[in-house]
VEXLOTOR-798274 format. One line per 10 residues: number of its first residue (from 1); their letters; for each residue y, z, x of N, C-alpha, C. Coordinates in nm, 3 decimals, decimal comma. Layout:
BEGIN
NUM) a) Y:Z:X:Y:Z:X:Y:Z:X ~ ...
end
This chain:
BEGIN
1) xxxxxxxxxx) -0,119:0,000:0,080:0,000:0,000:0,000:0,126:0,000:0,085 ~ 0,112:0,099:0,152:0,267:0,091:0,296:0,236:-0,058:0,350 ~ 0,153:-0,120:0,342:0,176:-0,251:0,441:0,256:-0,379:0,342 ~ 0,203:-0,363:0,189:0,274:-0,441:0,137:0,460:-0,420:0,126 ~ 0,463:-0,296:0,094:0,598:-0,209:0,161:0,712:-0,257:0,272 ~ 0,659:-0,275:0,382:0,663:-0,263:0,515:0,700:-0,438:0,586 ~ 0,596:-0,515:0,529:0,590:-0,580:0,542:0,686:-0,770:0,519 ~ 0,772:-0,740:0,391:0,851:-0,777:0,377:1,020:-0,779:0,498 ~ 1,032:-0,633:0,525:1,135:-0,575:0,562:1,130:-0,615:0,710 ~ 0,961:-0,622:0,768:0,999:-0,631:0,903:1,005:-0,810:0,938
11) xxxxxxxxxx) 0,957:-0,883:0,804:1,003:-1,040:0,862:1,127:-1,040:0,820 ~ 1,196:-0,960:0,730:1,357:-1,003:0,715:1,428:-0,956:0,869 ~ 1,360:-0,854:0,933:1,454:-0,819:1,015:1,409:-0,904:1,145 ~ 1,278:-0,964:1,160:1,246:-1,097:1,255:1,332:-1,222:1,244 ~ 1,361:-1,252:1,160:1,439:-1,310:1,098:1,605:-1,336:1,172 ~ 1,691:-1,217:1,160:1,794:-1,187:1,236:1,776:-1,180:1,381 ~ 1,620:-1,191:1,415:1,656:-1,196:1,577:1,635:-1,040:1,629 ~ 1,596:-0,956:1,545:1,578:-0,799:1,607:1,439:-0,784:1,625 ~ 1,446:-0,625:1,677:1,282:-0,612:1,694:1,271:-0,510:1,593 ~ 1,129:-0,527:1,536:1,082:-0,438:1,392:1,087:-0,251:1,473
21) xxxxxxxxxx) 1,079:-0,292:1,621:1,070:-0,096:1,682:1,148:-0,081:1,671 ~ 1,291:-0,085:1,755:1,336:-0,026:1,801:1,539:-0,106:1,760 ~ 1,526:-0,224:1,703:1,609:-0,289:1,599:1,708:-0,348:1,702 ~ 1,703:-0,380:1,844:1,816:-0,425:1,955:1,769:-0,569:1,909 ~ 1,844:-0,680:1,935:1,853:-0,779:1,979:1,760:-0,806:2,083 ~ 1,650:-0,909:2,018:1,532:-0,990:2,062:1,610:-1,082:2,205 ~ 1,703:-1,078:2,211:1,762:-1,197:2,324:1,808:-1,145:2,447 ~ 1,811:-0,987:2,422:1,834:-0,902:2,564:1,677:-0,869:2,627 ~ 1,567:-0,919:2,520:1,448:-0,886:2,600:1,399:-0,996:2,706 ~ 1,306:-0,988:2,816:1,260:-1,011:2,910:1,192:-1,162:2,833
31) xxxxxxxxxx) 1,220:-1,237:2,901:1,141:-1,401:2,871:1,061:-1,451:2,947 ~ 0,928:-1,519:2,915:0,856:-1,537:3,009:0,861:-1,739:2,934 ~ 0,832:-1,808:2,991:0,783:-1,958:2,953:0,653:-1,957:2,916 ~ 0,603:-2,083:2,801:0,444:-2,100:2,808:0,445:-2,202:2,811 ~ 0,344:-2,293:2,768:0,303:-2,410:2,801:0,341:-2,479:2,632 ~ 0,305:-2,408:2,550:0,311:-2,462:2,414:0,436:-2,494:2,347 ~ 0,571:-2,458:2,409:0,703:-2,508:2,377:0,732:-2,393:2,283 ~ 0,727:-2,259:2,395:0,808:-2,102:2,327:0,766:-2,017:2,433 ~ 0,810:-1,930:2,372:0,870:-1,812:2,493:0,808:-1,690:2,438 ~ 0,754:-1,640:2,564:0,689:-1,466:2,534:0,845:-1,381:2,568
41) xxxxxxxxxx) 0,860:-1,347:2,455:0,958:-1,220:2,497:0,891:-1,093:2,470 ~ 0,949:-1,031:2,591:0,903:-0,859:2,598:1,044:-0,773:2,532 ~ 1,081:-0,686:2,432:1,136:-0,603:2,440:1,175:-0,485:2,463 ~ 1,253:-0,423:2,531:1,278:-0,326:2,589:1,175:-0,160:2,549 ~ 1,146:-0,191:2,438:1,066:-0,110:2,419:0,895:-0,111:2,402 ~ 0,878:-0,251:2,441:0,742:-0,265:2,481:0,701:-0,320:2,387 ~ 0,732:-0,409:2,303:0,668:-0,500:2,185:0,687:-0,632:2,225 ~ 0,599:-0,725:2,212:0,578:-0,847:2,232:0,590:-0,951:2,153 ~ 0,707:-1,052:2,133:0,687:-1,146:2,060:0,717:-1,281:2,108 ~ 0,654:-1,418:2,013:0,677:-1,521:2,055:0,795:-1,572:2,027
51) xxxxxxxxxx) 0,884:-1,680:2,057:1,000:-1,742:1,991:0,951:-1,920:2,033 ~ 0,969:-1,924:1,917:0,918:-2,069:1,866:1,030:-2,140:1,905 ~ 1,048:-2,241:1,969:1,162:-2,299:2,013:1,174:-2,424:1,943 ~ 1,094:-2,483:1,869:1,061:-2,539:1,739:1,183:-2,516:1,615 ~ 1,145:-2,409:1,599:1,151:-2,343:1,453:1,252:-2,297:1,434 ~ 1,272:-2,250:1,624:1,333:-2,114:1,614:1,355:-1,945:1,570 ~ 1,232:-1,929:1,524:1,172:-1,829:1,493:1,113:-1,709:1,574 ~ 1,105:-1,613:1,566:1,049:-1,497:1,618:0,925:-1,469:1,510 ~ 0,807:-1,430:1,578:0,675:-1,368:1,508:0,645:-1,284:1,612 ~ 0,549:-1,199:1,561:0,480:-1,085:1,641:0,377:-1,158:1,738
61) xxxxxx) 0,337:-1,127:1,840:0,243:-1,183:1,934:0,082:-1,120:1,891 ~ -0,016:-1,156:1,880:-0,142:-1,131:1,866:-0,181:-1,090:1,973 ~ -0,331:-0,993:1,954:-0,375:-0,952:2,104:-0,411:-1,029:2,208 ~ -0,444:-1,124:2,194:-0,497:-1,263:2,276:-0,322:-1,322:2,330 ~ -0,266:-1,332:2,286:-0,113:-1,352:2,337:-0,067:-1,282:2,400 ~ -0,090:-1,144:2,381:-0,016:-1,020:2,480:-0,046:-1,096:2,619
end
């Protein structure tokens, strides 16, 4: 039940470019390159996401992505 909750709120705030932890700006975190045309960003507080350079989008990274 908390995930249906929860879940809305943290793609609105992916969305703006923040991180669902800790709410700084996704663009002060650490960037790495991949091969697939996007970027591993690390944020300052240790959460991992991709940015689709496509789309332009931010999503959460999967364990196989970490």
């Amino acid at each position: 039940m908390i995930k249906r909750i929860l879940a809305p709120i943290q793609a609105w705030i992916l969305l703006q470019g923040k991180c669902v932890g800790c709410g700084r700006n996704l663009t002060l975190g650490r960037r790495f390159e991949r091969q697939d045309n996007s970027q591993k960003v690390v944020c300052t507080c240790g959460r991992i996401f991709i940015f689709d350079k496509r789309k332009g989008r931010y999503r959460r990274a999967n364990l196989t992505e970490a």
